[in-house]
C-alpha positions as CSV (number, residue, x, y, z in Angstrom):
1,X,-26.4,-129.2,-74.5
2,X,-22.7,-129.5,-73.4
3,X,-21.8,-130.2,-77.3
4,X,-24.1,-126.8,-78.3
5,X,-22.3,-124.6,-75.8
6,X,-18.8,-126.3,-76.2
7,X,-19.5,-125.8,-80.3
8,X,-20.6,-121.7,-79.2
9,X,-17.6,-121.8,-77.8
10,X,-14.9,-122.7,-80.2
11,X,-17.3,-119.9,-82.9
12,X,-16.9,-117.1,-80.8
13,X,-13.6,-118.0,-79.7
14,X,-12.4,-117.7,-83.5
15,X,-14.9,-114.8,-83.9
16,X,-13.1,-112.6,-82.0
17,X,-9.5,-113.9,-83.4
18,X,-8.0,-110.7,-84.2
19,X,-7.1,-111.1,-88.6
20,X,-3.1,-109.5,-88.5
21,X,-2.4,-107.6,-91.5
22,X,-0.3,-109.9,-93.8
23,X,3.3,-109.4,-93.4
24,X,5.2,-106.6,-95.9
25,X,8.4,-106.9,-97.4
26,X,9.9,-106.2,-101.2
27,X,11.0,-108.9,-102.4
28,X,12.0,-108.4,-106.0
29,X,14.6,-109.9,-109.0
30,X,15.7,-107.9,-112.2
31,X,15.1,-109.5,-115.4
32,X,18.0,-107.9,-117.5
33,X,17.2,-107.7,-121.3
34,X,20.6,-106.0,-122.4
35,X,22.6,-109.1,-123.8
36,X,20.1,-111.2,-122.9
37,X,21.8,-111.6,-119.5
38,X,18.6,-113.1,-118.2
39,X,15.9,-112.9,-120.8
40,X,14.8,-114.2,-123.8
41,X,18.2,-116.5,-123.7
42,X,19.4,-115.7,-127.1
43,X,17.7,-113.3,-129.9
44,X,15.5,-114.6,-133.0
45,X,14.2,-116.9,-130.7
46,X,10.3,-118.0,-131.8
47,X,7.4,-116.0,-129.7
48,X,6.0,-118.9,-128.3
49,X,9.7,-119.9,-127.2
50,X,10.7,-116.3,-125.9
51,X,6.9,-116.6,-124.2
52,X,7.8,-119.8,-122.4
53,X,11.4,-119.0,-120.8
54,X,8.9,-115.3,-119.7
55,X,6.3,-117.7,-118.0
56,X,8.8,-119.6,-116.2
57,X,10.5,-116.6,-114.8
58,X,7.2,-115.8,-113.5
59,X,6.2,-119.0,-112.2
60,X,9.6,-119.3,-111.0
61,X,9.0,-115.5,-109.0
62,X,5.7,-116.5,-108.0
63,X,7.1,-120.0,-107.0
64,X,9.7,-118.5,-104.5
65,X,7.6,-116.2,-102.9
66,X,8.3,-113.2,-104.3
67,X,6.4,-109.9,-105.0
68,X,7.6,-108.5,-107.9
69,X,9.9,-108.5,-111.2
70,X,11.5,-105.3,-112.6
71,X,11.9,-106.3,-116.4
72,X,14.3,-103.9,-118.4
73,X,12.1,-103.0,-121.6
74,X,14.5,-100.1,-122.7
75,X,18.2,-101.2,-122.7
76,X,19.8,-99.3,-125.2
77,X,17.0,-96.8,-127.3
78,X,15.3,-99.5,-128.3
79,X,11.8,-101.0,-126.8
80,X,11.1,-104.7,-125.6
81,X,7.2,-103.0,-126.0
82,X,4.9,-101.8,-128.8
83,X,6.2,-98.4,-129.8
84,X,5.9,-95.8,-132.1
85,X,8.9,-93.8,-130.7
86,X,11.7,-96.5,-130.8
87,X,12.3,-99.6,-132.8
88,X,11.8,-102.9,-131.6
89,X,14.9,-103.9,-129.9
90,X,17.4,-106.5,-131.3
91,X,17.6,-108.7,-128.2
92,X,14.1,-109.7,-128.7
93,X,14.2,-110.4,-132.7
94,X,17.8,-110.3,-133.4
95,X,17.1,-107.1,-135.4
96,X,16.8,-103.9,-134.7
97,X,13.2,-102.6,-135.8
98,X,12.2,-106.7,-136.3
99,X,8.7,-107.3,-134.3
100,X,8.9,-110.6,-132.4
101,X,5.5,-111.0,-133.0
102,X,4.2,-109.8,-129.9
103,X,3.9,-107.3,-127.2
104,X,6.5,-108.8,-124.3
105,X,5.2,-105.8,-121.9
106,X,1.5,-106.5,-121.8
107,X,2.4,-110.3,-121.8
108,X,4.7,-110.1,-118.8
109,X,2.3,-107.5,-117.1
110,X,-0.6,-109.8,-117.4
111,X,1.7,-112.9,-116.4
112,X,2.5,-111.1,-113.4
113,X,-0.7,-109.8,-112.3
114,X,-2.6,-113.5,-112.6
115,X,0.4,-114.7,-110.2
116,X,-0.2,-111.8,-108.0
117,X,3.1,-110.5,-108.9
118,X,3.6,-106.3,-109.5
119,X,5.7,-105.6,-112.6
120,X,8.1,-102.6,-112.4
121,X,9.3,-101.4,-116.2
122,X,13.0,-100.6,-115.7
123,X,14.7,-98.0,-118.5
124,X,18.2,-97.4,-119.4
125,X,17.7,-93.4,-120.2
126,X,21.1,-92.5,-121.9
127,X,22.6,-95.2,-123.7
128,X,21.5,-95.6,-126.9
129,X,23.5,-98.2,-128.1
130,X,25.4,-100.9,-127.0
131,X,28.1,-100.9,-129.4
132,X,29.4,-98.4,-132.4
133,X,28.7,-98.9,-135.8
134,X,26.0,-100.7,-135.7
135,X,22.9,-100.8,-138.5
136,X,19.9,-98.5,-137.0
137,X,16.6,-98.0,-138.7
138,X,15.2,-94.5,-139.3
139,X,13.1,-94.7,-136.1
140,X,16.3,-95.4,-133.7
141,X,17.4,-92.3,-131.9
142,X,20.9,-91.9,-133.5
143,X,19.3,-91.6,-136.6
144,X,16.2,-89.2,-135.6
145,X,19.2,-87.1,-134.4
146,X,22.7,-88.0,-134.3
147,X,23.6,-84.4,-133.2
148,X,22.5,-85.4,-129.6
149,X,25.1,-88.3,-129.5
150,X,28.8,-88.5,-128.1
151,X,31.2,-91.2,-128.8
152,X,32.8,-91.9,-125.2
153,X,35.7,-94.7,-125.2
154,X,34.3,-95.9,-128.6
155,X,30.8,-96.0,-127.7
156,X,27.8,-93.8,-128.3
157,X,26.4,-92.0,-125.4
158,X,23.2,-89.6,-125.3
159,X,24.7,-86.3,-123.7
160,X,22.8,-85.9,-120.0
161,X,23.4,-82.0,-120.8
162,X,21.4,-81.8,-123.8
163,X,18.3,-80.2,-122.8
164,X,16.9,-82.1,-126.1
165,X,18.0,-85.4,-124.6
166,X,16.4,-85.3,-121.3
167,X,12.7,-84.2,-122.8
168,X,13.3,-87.3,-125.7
169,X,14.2,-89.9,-122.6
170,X,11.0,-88.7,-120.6
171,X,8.8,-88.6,-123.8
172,X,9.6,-92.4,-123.8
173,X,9.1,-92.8,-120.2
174,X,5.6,-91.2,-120.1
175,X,4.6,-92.7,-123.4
176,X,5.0,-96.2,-121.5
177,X,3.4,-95.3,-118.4
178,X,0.3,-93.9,-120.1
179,X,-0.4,-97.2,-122.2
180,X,0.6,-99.7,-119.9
181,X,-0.7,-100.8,-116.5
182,X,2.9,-101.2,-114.8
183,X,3.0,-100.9,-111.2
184,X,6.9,-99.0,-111.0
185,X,8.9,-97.1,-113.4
186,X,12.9,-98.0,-112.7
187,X,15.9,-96.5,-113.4
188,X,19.4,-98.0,-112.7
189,X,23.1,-96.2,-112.5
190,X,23.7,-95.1,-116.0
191,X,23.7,-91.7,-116.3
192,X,27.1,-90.4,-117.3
193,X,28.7,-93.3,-118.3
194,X,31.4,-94.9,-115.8
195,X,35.4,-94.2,-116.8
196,X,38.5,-96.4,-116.6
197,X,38.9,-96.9,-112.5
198,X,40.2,-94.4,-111.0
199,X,39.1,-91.6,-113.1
200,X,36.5,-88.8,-113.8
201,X,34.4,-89.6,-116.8
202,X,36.2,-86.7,-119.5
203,X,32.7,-86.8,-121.2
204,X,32.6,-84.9,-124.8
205,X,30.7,-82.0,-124.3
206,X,32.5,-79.2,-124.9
207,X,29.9,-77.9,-127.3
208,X,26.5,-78.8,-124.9
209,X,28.6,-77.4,-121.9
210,X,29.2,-74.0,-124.2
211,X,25.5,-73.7,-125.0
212,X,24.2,-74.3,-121.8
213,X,26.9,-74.2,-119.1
214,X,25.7,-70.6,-118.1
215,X,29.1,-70.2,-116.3
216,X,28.8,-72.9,-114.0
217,X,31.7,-74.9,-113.1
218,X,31.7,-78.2,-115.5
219,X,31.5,-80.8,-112.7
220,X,28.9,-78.9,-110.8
221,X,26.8,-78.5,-114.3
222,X,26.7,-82.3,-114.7
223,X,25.6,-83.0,-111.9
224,X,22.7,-80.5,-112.1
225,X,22.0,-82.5,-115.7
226,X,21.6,-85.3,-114.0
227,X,19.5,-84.1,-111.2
228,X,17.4,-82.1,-113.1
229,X,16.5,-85.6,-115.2
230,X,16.0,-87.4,-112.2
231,X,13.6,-84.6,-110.8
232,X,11.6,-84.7,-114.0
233,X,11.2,-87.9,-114.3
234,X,9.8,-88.2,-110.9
235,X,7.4,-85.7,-111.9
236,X,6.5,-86.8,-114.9
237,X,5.8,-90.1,-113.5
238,X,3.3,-89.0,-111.3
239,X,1.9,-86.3,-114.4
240,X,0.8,-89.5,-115.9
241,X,-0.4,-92.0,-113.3
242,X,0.3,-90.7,-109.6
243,X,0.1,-94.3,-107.9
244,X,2.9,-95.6,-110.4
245,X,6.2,-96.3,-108.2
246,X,9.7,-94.5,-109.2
247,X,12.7,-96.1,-108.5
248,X,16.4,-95.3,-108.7
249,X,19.2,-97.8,-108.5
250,X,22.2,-96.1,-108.3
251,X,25.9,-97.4,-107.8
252,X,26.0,-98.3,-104.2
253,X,28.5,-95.8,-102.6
254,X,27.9,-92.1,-102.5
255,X,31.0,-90.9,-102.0
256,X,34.4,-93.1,-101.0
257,X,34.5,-91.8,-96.8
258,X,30.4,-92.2,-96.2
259,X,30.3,-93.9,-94.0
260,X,33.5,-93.4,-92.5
261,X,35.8,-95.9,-93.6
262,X,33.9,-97.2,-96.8
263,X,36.8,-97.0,-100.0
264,X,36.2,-97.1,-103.3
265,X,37.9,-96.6,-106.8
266,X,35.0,-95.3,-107.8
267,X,33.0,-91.6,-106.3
268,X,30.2,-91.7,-108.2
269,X,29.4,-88.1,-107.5
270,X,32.7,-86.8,-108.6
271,X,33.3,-89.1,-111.7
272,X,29.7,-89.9,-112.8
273,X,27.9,-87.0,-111.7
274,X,25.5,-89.0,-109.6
275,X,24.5,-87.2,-106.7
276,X,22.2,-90.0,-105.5
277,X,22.2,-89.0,-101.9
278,X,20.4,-85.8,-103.4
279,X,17.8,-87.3,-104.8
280,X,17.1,-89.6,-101.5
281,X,16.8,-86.9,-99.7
282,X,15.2,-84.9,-101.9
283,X,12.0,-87.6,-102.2
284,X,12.7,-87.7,-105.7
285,X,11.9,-91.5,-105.5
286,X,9.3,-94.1,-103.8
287,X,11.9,-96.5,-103.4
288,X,15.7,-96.1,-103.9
289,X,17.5,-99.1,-104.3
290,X,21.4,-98.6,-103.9
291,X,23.5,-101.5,-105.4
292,X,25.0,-102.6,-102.3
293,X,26.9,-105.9,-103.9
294,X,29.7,-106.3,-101.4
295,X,30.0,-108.7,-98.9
296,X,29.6,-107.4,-94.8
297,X,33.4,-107.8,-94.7
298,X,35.5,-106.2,-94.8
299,X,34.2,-102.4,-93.6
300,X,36.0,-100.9,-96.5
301,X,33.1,-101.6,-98.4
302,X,30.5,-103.0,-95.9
303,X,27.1,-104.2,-97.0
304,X,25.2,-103.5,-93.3
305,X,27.6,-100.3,-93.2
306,X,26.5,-98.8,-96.2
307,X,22.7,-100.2,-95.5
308,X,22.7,-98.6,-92.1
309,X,24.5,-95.0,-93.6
310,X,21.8,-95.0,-96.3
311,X,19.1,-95.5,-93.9
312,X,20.9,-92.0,-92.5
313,X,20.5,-90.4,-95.2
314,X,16.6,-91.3,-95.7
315,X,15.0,-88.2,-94.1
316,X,12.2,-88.3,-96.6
317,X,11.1,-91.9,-95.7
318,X,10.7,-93.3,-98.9
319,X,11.1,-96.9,-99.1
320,X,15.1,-98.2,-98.9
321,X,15.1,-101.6,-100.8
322,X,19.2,-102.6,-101.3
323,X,19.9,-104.4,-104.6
324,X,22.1,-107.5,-103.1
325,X,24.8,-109.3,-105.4
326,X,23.2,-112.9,-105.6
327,X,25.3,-113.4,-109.0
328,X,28.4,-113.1,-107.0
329,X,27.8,-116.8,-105.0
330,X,30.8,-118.6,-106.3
331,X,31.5,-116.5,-109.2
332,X,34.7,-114.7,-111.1
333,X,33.9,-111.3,-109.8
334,X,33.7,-112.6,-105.9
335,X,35.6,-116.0,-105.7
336,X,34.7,-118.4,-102.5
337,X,31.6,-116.1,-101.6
338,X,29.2,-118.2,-100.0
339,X,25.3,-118.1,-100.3
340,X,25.3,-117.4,-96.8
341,X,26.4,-113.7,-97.3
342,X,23.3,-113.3,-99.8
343,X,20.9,-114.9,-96.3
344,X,22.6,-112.2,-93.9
345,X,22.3,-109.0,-96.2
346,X,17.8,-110.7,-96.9
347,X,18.0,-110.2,-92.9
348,X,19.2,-107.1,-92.7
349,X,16.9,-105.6,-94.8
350,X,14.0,-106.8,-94.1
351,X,12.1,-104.3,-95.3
352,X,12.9,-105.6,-99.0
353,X,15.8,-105.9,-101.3
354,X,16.2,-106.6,-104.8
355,X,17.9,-109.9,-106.2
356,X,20.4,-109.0,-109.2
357,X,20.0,-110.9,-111.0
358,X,17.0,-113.5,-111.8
359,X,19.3,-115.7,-113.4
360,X,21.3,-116.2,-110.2
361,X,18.5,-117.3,-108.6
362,X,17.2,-119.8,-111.5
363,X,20.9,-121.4,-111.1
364,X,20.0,-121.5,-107.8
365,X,24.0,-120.5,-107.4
366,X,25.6,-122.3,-104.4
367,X,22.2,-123.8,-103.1
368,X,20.7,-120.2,-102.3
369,X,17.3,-121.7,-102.1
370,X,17.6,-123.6,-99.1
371,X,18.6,-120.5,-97.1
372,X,16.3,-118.6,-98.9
373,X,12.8,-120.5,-98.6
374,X,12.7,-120.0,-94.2
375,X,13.1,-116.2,-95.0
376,X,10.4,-116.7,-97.1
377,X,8.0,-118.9,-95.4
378,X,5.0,-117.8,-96.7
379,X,3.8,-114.9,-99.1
380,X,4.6,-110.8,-98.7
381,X,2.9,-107.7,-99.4
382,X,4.3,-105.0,-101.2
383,X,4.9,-102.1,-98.5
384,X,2.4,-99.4,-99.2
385,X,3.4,-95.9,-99.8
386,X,1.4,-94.0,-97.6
387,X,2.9,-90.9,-99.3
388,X,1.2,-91.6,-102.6
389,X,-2.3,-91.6,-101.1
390,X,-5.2,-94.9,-101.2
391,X,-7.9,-95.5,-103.1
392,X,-11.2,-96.5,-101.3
393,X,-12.2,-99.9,-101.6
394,X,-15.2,-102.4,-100.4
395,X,-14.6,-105.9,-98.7
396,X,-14.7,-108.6,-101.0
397,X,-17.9,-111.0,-101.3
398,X,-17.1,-114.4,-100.6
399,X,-19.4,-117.6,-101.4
400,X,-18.3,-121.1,-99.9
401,X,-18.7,-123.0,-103.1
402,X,-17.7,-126.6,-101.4
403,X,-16.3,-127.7,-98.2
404,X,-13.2,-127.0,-99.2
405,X,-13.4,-124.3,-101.7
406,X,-14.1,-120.2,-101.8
407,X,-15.2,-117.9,-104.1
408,X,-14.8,-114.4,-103.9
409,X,-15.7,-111.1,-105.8
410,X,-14.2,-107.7,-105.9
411,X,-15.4,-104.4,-107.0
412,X,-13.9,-100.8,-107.6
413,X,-10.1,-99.9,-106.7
414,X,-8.1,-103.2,-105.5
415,X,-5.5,-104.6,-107.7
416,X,-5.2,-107.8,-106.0
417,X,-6.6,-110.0,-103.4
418,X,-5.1,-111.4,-100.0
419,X,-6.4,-114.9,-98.7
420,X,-5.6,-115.3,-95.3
421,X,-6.2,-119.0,-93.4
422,X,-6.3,-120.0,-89.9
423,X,-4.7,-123.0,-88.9
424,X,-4.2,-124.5,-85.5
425,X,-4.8,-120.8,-84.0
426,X,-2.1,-118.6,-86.3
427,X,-2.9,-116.7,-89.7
428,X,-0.9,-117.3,-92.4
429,X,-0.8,-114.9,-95.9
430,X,-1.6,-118.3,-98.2
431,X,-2.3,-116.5,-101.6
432,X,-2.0,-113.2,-103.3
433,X,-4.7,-112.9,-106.7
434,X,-5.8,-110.7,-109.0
435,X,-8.4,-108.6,-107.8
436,X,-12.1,-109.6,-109.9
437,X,-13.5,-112.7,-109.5
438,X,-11.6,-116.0,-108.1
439,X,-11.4,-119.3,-106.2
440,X,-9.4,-120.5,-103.4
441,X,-8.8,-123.9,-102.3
442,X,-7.6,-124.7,-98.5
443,X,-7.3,-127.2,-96.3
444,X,-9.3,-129.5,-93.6
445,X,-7.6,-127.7,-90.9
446,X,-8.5,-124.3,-91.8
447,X,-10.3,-122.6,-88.9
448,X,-11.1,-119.2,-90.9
449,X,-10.3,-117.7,-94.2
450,X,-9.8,-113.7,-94.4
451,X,-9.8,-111.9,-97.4
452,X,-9.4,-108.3,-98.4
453,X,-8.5,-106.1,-101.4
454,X,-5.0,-104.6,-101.7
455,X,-4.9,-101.5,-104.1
456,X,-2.3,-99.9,-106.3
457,X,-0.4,-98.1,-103.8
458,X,-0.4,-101.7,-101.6
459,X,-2.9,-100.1,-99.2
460,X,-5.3,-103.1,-97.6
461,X,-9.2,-102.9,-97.6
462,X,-11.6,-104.1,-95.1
463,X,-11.4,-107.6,-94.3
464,X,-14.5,-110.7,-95.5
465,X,-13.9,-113.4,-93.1
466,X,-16.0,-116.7,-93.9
């Protein structure tokens, strides 16, 4: 009798264990394409090869405990995709227009997704090539129409104030986010492209200006070029698939003197027309990620200074996720900067950050890992957007299959699955899965097992607890 009430005990004592929400926090790497800085490692490399080194950025992700991978399919008017707007793009094949074979897009979406990863698609919108001179099939954009081209410090450059320009960039956009199940569209800091340090960018558009300047002054009209691109391709964003996140990544200081006492050589809204701070507070994004690749000190260009001035300047609440300079550990650009400087900025913005780039963190560059892995102890959610809406979803149904193995099943709206274990009295987020059908192995000391459905927007369901 003692052992039946003692047993009652312990199940209504873990019955009425409260199951926390799992804990939320962006934690994210970009997978540059452009020069294969971090993917596939060299062009003309065989599919199954260039499908490998993809997996094991995935694993690797999935591996470290983070929550997503933005993966540049559009460096430079080309498409790492299957398109019938832009040719295939050299860095994959080592020939412009050359199919690799496969689609990289749908097999990095579906790596992702099976790891319980989201995968953002990340566009460069006005740079069309990388270099001048180069061979271009009939599809690439400087041959469909050269006209909408300037050559700026021996470069081609798509002119932002070509109204022509801006509808072609977003036709490319939209096309992608129609066919593919991406979970964030991403832009970076190329817009007008950057000048010699020190300078404005004299951009060649003399003509453009002319035609549509409409008497505006010429630094004020750029600007407006790039905002009115930015404010479209919000829109269109959501036109096409409302629960698909936007994100800007824009050079990481506004304006040299915000906050007081930041310098820089650079004013990005004077010499690249980048009003970013606009578009913050506009809500022209769901998450803004400012490049924020300076160390805390010195406060001339403060990484916690800028962080907390940003944060100022976020009266929309979107989401405020800081790209952070993990390339710099021991490098060229930053000499003698320690890992340690990468562990302080994770901790000041907990909320998430972005790792540039993945490669950094593949090297592993000045033992990163072993500062990183207590800051990521155990799996993160994706902070919702409560902005964007939620879909309505069911509780999963779960079937204990073995003593130490679950099944579960999911139906309607959720993307993926959380699975939640008790263990000596605390919860702990153990596994994220795609949402459908699935098993889950845990261990003799788990007390209870929680899952629940996460959708799109990273809104959670109503828990099953077995």
């Amino acid at each position: 009798m003692r052992l039946f009430l003692f047993s009652l005990l312990i199940a209504t004592n873990l019955a009425a264990t409260p199951v926390p929400d799992p804990p939320r926090e962006f934690r994210a790497s970009w997978v540059a394409t452009v020069y294969n800085i971090d993917w596939p490692s060299k062009p003309g490399l065989p599919a199954k090869t260039q499908k490998l080194q993809l997996t094991k950025i995935l694993d690797d992700a999935a591996a470290w405990n983070l929550n997503a991978v933005i993966l540049q399919i559009r460096p430079s008017g080309d498409a790492l995709y299957q398109s019938k707007i832009e040719p295939w793009s050299a860095f994959l094949s080592g020939k412009e227009g050359r199919s690799p074979g496969y689609d990289p897009l749908a097999f990095a979406i579906a790596g992702a997704h099976e790891r319980g990863l989201e995968l953002h698609a990340w566009f460069n919108p006005f740079r069309p090539a990388v270099a001048a001179g180069k061979y271009h099939p009939a599809n690439h954009v400087l041959k469909k129409r050269p006209s909408a081209a300037r050559t700026y410090r021996g470069k081609p450059w798509l002119d932002p104030g070509d109204p022509w320009v801006r509808e072609y960039t977003l036709k490319v956009i939209a096309d992608v986010v129609r066919r593919y199940d991406i979970d964030g569209a991403h832009i970076d800091d190329y817009f007008y492209p950057y000048p010699p340090i020190g300078q404005k960018c004299d951009f060649p558009d003399a003509t453009t200006y002319a035609a549509h300047g409409n008497g505006m002054d010429r630094d004020a009209w750029r600007r407006s070029n790039s905002d009115q691109f930015v404010k479209a391709f919000y829109a269109t964003v959501k036109q096409e698939k409302p629960w698909v996140k936007v994100g800007i990544s824009p050079f990481g200081i506004w304006r040299p003197g915000h906050p007081q006492g930041i310098e820089a050589q650079l004013d990005s809204y004077a010499h690249i027309y980048a009003d970013s701070r606009k578009w913050l507070r506009q809500g022209w994004c769901d998450y803004f990620a400012p490049q924020l690749y300076w160390r805390d000190k010195p406060r001339a260009q403060s990484f916690t200074g800028l962080l907390e001035w940003w944060q100022s300047q976020n009266v929309k609440k979107r989401h405020l996720w800081p790209g952070i300079a993990t390339s710099r550990i021991d490098s060229t650009e930053d000499p003698g900067r320690p890992a340690s400087e990468i562990a302080l900025q994770v901790d000041a913005a907990r909320n998430g950050h972005i790792h540039w780039s993945h490669k950094a963190l593949a090297q592993n560059r000045g033992g990163v890992h072993s500062l990183l892995a207590p800051r990521y102890t155990e799996k993160a959610l994706v902070p919702a957007s409560p902005w964007l809406g939620r879909d309505v979803m069911e509780a999963p149904q779960l079937k204990k299959i073995s003593a130490q193995q679950l099944s579960w099943e999911t139906s309607g709206a959720a993307r993926f699955v959380t699975v939640q274990t008790l263990e000596h009295g605390k919860w702990k987020l153990i596994a994220v899965k795609p949402a459908g059908k699935g098993i889950i192995s845990f261990n003799r000391e788990t007390e209870r097992i929680a899952v629940r459905c996460v959708d799109r927007l990273g809104n959670l369901g109503p828990v099953a607890l077995k």
